[in-house]
PASEBA-1860 file (N, C-alpha, C; in nm, 3 decimals):
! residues 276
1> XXXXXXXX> 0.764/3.544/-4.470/0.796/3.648/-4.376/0.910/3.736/-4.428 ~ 1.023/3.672/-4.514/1.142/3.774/-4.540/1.071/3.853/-4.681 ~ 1.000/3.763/-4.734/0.928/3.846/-4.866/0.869/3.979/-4.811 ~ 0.769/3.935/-4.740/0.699/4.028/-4.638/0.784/4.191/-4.596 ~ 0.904/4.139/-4.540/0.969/4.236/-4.475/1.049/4.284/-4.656 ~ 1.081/4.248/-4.725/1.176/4.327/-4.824/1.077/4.405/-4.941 ~ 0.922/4.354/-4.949/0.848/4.450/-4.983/0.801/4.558/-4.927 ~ 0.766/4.568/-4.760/0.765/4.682/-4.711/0.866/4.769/-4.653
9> XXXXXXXX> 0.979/4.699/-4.694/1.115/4.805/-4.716/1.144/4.894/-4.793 ~ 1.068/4.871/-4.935/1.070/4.928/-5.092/1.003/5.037/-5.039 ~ 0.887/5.079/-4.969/0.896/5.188/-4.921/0.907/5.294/-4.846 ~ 1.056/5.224/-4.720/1.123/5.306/-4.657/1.275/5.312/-4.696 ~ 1.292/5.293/-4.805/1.464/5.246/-4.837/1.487/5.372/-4.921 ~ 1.598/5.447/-4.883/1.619/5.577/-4.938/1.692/5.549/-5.077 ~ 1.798/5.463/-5.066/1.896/5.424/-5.222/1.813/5.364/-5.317 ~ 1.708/5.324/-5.285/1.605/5.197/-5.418/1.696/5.081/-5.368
17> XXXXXXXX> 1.778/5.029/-5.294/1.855/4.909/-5.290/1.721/4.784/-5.296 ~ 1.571/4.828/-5.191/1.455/4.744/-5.265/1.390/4.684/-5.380 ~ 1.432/4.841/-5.461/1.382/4.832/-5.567/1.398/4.718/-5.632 ~ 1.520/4.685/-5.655/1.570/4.576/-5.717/1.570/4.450/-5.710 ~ 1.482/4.433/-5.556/1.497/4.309/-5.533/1.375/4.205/-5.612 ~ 1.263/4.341/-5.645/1.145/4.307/-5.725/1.154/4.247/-5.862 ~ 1.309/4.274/-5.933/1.328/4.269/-6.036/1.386/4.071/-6.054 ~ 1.369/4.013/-5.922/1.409/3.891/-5.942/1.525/3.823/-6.053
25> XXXXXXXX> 1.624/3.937/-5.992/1.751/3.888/-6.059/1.825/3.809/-5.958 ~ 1.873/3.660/-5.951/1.951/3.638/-5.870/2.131/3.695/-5.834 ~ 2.155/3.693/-5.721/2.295/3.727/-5.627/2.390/3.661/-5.719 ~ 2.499/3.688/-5.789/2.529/3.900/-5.781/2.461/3.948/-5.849 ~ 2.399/3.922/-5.974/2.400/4.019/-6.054/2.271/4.099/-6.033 ~ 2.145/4.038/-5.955/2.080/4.163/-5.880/2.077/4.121/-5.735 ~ 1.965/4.156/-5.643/2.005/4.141/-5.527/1.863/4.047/-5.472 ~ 1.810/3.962/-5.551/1.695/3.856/-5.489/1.794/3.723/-5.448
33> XXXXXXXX> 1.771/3.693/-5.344/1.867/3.588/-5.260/1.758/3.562/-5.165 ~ 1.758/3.423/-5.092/1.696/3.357/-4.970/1.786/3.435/-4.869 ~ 1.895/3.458/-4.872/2.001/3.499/-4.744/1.976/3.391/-4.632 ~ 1.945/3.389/-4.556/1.951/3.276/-4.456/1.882/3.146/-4.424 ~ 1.797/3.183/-4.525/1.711/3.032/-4.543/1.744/2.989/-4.683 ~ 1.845/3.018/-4.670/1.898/2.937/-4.782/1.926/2.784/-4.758 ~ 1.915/2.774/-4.628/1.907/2.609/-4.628/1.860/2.509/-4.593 ~ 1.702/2.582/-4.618/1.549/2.513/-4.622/1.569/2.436/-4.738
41> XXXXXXXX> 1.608/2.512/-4.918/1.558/2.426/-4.980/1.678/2.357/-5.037 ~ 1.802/2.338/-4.948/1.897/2.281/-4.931/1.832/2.099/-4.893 ~ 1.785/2.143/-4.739/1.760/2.063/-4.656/1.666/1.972/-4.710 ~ 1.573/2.033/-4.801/1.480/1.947/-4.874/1.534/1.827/-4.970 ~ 1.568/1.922/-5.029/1.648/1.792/-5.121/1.712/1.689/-5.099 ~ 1.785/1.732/-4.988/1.913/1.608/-4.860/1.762/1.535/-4.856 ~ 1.646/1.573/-4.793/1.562/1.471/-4.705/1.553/1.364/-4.840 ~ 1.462/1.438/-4.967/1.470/1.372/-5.038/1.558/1.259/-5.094
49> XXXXXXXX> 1.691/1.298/-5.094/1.793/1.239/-5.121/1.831/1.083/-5.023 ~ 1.752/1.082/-4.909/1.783/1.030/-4.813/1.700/0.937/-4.856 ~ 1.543/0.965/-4.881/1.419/0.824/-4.897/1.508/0.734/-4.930 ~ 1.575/0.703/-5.045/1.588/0.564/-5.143/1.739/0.535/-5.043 ~ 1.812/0.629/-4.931/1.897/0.556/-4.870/1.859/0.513/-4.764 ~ 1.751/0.564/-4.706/1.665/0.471/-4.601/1.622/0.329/-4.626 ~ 1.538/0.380/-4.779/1.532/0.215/-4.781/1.655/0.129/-4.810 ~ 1.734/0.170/-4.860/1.864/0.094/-4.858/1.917/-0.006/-4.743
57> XXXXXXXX> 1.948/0.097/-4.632/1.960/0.043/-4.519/1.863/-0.066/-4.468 ~ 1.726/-0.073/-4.484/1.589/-0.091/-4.464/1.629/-0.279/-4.489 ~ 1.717/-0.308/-4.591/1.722/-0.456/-4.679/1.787/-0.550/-4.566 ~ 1.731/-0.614/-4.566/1.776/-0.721/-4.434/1.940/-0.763/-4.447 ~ 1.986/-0.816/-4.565/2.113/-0.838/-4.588/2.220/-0.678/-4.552 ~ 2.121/-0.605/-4.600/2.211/-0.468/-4.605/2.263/-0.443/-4.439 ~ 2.133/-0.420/-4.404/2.121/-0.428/-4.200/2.178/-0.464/-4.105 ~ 2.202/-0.633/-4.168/2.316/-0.694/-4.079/2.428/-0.690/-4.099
65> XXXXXXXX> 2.470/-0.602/-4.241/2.577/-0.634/-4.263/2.652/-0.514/-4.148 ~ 2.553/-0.373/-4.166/2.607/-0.251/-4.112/2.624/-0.298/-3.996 ~ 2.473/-0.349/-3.921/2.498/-0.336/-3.726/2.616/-0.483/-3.714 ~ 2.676/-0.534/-3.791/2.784/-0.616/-3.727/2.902/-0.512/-3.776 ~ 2.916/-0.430/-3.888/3.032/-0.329/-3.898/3.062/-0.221/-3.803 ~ 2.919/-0.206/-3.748/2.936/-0.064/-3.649/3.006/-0.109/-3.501 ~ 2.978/-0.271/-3.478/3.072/-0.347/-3.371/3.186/-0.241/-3.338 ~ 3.269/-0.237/-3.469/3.411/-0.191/-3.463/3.416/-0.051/-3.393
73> XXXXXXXX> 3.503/-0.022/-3.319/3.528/0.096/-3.257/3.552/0.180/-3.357 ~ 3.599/0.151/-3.456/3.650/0.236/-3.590/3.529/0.287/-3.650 ~ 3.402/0.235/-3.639/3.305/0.303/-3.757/3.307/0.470/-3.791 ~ 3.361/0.554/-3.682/3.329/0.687/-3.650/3.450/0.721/-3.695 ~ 3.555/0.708/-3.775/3.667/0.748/-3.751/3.665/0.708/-3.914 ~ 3.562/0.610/-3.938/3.540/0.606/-4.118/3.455/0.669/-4.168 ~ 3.374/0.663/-4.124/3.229/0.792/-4.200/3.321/0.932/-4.144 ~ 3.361/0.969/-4.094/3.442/1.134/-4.093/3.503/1.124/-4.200
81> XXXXXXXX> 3.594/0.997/-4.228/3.739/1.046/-4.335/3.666/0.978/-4.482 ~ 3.563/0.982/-4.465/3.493/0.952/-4.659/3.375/0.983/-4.633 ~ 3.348/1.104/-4.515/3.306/1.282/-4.527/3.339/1.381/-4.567 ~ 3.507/1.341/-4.500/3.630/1.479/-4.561/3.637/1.506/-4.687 ~ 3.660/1.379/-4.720/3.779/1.345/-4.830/3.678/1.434/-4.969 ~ 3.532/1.420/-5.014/3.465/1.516/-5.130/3.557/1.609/-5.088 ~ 3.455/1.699/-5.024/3.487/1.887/-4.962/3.607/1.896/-4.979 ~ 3.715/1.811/-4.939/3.873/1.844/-4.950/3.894/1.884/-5.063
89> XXXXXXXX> 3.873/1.820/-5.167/3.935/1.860/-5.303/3.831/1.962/-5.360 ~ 3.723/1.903/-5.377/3.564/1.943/-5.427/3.605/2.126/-5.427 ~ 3.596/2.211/-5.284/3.652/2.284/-5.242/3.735/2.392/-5.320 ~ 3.856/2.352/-5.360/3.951/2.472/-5.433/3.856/2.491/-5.568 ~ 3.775/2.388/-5.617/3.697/2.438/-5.718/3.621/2.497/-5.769 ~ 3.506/2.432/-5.647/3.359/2.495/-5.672/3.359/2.578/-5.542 ~ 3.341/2.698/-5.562/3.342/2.805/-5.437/3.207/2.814/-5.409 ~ 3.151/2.844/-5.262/3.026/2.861/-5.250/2.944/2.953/-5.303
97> XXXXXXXX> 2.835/2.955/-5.272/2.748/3.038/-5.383/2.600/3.055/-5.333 ~ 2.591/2.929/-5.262/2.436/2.926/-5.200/2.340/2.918/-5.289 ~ 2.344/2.886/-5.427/2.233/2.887/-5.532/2.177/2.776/-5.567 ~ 2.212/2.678/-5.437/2.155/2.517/-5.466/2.255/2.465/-5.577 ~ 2.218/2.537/-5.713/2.206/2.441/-5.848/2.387/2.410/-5.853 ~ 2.464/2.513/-5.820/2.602/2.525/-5.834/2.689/2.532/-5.767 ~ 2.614/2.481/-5.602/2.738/2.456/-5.463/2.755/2.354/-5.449 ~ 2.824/2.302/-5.561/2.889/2.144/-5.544/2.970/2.135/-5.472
105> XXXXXXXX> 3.030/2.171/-5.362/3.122/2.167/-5.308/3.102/2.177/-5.173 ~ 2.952/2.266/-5.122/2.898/2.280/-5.010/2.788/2.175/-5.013 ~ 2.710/2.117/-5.111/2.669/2.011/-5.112/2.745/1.824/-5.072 ~ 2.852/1.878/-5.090/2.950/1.728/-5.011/2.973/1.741/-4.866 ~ 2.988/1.909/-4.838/2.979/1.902/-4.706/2.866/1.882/-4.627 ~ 2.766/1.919/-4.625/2.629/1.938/-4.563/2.570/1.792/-4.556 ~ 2.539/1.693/-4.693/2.460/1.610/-4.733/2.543/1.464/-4.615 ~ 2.662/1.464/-4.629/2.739/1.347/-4.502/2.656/1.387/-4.359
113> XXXXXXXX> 2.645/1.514/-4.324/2.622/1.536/-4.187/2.437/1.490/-4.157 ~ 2.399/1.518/-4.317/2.237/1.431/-4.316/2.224/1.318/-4.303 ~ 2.307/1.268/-4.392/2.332/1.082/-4.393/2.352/1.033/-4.306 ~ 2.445/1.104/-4.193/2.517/1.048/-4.067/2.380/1.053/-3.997 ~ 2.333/1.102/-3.980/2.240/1.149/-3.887/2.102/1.032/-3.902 ~ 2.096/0.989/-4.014/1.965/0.825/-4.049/2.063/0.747/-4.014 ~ 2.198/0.741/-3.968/2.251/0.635/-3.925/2.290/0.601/-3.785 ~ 2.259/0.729/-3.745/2.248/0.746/-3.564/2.107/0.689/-3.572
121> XXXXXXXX> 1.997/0.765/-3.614/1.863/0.705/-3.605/1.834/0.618/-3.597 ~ 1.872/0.521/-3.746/1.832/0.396/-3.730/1.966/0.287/-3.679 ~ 2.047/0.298/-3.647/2.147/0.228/-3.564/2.222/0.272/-3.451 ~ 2.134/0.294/-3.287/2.154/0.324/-3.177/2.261/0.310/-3.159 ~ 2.355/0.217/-3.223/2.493/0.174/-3.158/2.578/0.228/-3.170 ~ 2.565/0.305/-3.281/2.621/0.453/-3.321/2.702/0.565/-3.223 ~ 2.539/0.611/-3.199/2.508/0.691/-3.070/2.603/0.682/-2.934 ~ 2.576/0.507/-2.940/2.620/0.484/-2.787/2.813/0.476/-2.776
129> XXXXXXXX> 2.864/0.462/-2.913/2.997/0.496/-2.947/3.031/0.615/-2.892 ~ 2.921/0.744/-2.974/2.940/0.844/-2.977/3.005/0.899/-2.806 ~ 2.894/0.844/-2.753/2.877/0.935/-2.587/3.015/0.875/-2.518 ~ 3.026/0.737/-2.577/3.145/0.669/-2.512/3.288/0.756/-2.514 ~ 3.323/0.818/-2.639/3.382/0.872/-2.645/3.405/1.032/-2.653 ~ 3.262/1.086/-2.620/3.272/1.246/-2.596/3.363/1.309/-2.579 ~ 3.460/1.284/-2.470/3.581/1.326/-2.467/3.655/1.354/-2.511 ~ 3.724/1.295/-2.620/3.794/1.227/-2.706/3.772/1.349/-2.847
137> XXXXXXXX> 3.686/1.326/-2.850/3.597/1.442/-2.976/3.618/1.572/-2.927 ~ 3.592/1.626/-2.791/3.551/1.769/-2.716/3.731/1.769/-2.744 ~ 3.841/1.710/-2.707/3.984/1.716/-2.708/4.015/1.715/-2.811 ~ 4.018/1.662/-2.945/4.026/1.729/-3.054/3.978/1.820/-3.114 ~ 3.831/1.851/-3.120/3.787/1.981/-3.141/3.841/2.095/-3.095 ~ 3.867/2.104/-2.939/3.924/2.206/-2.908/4.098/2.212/-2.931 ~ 4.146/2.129/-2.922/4.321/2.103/-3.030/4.256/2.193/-3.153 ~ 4.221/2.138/-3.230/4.237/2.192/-3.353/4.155/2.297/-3.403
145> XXXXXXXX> 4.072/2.361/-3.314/4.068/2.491/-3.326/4.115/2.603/-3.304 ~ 4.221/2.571/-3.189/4.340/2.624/-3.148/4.424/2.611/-3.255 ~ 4.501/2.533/-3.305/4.547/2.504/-3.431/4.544/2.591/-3.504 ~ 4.412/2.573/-3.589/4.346/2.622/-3.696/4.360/2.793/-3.696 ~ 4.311/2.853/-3.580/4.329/3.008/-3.573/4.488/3.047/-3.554 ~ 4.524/2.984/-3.498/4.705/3.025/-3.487/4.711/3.030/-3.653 ~ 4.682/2.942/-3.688/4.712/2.980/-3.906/4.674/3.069/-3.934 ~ 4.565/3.114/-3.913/4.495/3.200/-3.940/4.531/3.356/-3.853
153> XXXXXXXX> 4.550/3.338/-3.766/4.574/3.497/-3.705/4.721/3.564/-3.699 ~ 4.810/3.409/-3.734/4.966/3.488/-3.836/4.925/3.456/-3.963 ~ 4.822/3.458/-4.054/4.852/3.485/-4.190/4.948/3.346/-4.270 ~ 4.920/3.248/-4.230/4.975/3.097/-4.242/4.881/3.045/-4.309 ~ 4.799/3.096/-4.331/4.672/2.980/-4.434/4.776/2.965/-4.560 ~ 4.721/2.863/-4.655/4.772/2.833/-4.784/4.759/2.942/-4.900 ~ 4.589/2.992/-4.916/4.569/3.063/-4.956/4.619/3.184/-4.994 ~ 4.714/3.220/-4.875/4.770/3.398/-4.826/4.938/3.334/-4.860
161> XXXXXXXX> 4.942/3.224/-4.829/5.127/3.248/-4.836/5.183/3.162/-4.995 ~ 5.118/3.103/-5.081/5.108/3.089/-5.217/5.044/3.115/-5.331 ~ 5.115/3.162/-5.436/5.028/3.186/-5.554/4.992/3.099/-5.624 ~ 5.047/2.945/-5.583/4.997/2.846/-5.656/4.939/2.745/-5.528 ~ 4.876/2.779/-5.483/4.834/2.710/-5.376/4.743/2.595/-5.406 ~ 4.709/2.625/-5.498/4.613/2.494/-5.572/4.710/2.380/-5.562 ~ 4.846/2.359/-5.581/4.919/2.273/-5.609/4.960/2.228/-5.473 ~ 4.945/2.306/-5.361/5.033/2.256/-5.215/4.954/2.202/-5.164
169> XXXXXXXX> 5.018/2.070/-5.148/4.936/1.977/-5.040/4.885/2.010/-4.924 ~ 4.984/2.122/-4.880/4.888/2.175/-4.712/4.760/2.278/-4.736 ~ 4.755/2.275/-4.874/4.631/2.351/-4.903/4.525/2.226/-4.880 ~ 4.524/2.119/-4.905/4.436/2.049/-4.884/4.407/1.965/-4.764 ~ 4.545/1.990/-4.667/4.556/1.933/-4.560/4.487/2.025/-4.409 ~ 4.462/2.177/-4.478/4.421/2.211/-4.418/4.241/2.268/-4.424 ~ 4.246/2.253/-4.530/4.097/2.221/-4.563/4.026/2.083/-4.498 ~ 4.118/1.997/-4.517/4.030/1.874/-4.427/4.057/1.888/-4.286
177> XXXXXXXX> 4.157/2.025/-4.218/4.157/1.995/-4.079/4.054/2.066/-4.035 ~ 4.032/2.179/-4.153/3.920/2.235/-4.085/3.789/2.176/-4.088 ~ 3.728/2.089/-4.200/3.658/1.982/-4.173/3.617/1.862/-4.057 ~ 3.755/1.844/-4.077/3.759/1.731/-3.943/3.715/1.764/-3.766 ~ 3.787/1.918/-3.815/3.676/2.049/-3.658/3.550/2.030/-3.662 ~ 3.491/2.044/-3.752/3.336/2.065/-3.764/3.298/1.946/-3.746 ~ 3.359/1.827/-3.778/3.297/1.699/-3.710/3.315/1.681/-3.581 ~ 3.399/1.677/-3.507/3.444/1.684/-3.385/3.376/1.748/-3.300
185> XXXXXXXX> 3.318/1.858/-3.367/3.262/2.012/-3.228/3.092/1.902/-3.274 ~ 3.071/1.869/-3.376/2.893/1.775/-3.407/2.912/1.671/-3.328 ~ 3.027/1.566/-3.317/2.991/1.417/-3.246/3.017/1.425/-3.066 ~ 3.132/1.550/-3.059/3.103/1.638/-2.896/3.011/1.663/-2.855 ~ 2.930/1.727/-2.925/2.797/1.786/-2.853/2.698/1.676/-2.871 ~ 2.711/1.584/-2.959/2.600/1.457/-2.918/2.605/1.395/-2.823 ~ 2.764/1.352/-2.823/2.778/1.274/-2.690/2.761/1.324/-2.528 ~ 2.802/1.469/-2.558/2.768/1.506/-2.432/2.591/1.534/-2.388
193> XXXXXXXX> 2.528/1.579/-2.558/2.366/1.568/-2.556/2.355/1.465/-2.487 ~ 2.364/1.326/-2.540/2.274/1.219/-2.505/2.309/1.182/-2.348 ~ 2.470/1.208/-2.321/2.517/1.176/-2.165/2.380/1.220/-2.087 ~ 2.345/1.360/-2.100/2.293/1.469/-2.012/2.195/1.575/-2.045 ~ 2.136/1.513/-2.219/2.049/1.563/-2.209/1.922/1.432/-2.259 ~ 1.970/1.348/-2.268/1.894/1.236/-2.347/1.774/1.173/-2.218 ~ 1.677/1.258/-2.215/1.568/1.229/-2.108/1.436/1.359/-2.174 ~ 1.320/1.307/-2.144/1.173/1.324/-2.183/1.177/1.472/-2.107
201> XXXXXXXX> 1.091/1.624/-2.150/1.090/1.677/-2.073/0.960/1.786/-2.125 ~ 0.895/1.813/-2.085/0.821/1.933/-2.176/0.882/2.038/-2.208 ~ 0.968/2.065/-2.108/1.050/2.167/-2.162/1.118/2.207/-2.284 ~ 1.224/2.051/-2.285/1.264/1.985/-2.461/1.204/2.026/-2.553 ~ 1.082/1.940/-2.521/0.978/1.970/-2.617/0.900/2.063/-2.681 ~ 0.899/2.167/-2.633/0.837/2.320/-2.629/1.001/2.308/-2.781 ~ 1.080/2.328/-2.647/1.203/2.414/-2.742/1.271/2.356/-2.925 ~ 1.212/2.215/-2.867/1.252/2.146/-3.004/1.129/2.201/-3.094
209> XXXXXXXX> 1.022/2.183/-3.066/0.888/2.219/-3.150/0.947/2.373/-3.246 ~ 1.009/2.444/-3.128/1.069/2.578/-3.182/1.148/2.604/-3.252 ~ 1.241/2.495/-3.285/1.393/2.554/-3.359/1.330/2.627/-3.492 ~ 1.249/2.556/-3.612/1.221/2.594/-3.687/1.179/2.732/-3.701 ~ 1.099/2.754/-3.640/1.042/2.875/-3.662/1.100/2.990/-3.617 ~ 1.204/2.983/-3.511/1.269/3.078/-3.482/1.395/3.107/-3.573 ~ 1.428/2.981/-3.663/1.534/3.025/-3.779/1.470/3.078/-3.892 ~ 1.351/3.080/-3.912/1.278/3.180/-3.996/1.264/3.296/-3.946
217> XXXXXXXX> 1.212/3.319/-3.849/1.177/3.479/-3.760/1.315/3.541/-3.777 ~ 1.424/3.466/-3.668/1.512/3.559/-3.610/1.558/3.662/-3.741 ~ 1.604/3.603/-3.834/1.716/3.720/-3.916/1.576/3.901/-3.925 ~ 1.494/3.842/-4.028/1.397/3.959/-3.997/1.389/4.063/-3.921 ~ 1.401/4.015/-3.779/1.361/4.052/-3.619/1.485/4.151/-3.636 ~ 1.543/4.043/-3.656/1.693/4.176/-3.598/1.734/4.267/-3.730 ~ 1.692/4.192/-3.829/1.747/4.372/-3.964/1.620/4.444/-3.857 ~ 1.545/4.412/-3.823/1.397/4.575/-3.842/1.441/4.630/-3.700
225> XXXXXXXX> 1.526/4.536/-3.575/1.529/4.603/-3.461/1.673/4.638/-3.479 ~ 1.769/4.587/-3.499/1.866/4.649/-3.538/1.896/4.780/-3.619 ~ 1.784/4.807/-3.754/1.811/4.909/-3.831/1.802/5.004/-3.719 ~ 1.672/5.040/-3.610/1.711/5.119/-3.547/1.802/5.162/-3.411 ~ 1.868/5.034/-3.400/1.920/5.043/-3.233/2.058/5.076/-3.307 ~ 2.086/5.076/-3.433/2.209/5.086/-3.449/2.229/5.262/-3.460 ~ 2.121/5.333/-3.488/2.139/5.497/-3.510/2.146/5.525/-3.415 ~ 2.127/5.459/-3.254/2.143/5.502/-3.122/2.257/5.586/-3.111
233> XXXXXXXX> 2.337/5.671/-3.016/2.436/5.680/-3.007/2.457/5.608/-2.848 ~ 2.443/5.445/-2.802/2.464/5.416/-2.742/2.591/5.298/-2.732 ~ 2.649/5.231/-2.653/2.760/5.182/-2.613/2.732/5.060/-2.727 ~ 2.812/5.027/-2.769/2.825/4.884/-2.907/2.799/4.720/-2.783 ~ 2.818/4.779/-2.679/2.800/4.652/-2.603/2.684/4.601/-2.551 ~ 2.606/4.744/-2.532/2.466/4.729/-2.536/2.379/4.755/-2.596 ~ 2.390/4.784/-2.753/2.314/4.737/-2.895/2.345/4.631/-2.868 ~ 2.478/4.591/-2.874/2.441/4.400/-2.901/2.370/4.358/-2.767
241> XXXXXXXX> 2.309/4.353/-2.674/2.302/4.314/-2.600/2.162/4.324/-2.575 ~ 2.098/4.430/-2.600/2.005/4.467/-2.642/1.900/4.422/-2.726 ~ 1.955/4.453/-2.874/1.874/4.358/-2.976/1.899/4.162/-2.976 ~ 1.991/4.123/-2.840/2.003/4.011/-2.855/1.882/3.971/-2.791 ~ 1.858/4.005/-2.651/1.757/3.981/-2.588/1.618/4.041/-2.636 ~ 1.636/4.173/-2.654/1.493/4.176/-2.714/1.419/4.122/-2.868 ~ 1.552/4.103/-2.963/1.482/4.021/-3.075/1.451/3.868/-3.000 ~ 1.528/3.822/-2.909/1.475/3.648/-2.890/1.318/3.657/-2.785
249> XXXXXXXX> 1.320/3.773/-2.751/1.153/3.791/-2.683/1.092/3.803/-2.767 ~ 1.099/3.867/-2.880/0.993/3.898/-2.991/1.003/3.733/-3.028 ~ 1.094/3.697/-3.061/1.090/3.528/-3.134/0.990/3.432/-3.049 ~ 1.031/3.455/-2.885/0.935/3.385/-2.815/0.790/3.394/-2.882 ~ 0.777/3.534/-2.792/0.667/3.570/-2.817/0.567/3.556/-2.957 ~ 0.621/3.524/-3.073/0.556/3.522/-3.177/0.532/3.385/-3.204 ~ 0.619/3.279/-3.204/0.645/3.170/-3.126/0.505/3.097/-3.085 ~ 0.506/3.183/-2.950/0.412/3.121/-2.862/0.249/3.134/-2.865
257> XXXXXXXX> 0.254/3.287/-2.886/0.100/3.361/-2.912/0.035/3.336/-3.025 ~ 0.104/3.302/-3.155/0.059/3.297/-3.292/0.090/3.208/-3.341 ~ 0.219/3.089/-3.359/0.234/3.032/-3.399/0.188/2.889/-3.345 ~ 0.240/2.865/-3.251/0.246/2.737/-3.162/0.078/2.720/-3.145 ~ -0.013/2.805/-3.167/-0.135/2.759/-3.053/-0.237/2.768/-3.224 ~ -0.216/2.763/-3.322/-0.242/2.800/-3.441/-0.235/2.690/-3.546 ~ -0.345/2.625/-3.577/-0.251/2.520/-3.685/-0.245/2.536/-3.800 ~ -0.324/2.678/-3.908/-0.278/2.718/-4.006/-0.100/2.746/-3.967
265> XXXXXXXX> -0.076/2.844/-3.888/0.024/2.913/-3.866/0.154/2.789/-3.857 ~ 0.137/2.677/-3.782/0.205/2.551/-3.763/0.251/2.485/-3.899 ~ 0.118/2.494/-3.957/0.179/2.449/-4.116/0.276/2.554/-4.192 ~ 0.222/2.682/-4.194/0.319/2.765/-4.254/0.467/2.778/-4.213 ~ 0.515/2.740/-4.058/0.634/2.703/-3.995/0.652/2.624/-4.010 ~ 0.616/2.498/-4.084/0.687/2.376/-4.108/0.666/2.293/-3.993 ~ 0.571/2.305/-3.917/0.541/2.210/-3.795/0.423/2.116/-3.806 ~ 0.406/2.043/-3.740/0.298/1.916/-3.723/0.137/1.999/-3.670
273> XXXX> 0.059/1.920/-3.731/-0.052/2.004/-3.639/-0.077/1.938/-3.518 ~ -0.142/2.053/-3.417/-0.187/1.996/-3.295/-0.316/1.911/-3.259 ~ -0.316/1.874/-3.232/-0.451/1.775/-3.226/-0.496/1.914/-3.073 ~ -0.638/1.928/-3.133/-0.727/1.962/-3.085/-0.800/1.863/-2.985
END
């Protein structure tokens, strides 16, 4: 679909900025990039990466050893801090890039939050930590995002107030706080998921069937409805407001009419087929 849309751009694009994209040079030095699905074939590899730790877990000795470790109230408070701890350093080095082969650094972050996630799966007890302490998580997350922007909106990051910042410890102290946010705002919203949303519903189900395909559609939707709502000379509050609602009707709608009821179309979205 984004192929789709950047070849029939080549001939409405006044600069040639299309042109180039034909020339399959990768970002920077020409302009062929995934841009937002860039972390489809991210995600692939994590899955992959995961088989041989599934079966890992899978070993009877291995099994019991975890579900008598996860007992401890502490388990959640150890998989975060030898989550952090790569990305912390990893980080000042390898800068992102999104090119798979050379985001070593966004690869330590991403690949823990996969792992964690076969360990909610296959060890409920996890989970039931999680919800126990929702609170707890929602109160630090929101602490330290408060935090975090006060650095940031006086110009207090590490980055901005040293030239050798590589060397200051609060350069790295604040790299893992901002880490430690992003875990906090993920094990919040589980716990409060499973409190209150953890029940059977068709509704769910419709919408879960959907995530995929609407993170393929949406970006598309909105360069082609955006390119023009933005020449409007109307209020900035209602362009955004505008292309918010009407690109997520088009998402429905494409969604529902073509995709969902379709099982070529199901496969091409990355979905299950329907039994007929």
């Amino acid at each position: 679909m984004m192929f789709i849309f950047h070849v029939n751009m080549i001939f409405v694009a006044e600069d040639g900025w299309y042109y180039t994209f034909l020339t399959f040079k990768w970002y920077p030095e020409g302009n062929f990039h995934w841009l937002h699905l860039w972390f489809i074939p991210y995600l692939f590899c994590y899955n992959l990466f995961s088989i041989p730790f599934n079966n890992f877990l899978d070993r009877v000795p291995v099994k019991k050893f975890i579900e008598k470790s996860f007992n401890s109230g502490y388990i959640i408070l150890f998989i975060v801090t030898i989550a952090v701890i790569p990305y912390t350093f990893l980080s000042v080095h390898f800068p992102t890039t999104y090119d798979l082969i050379n985001d070593i650094a966004r690869h330590s972050y991403f690949i823990f939050f996969v792992f964690t996630g076969l360990l909610l799966y296959k060890f409920p007890v996890l989970l039931q930590q999680i919800e126990q302490k929702r609170r707890l998580y929602l109160r630090i997350a929101f602490t330290l995002i408060l935090f975090i922007n006060v650095i940031r909106w006086n110009g207090w990051e590490p980055f901005g107030l040293w030239e050798d910042w590589i060397r200051k410890p609060q350069t790295y102290l604040f790299i893992a706080l901002v880490n430690v946010n992003a875990w906090a705002w993920v094990l919040s919203s589980l716990g409060y998921g499973r409190k209150y949303l953890n029940k059977k519903s068709n509704w769910l189900s419709y919408c879960n069937q959907a995530v995929y395909p609407f993170y393929i559609l949406h970006q598309t939707i909105i360069v082609v409805i955006g390119y023009y709502v933005v020449q409007t000379p109307d209020n900035t509050a209602f362009k955004y407001a505008f292309i918010m609602l009407i690109c997520f009707a088009i998402c429905v709608l494409i969604y529902h009419l073509f995709i969902r009821p379709n099982n070529f179309m199901r496969f091409i979205f990355g979905m299950k087929r329907k039994d007929t």
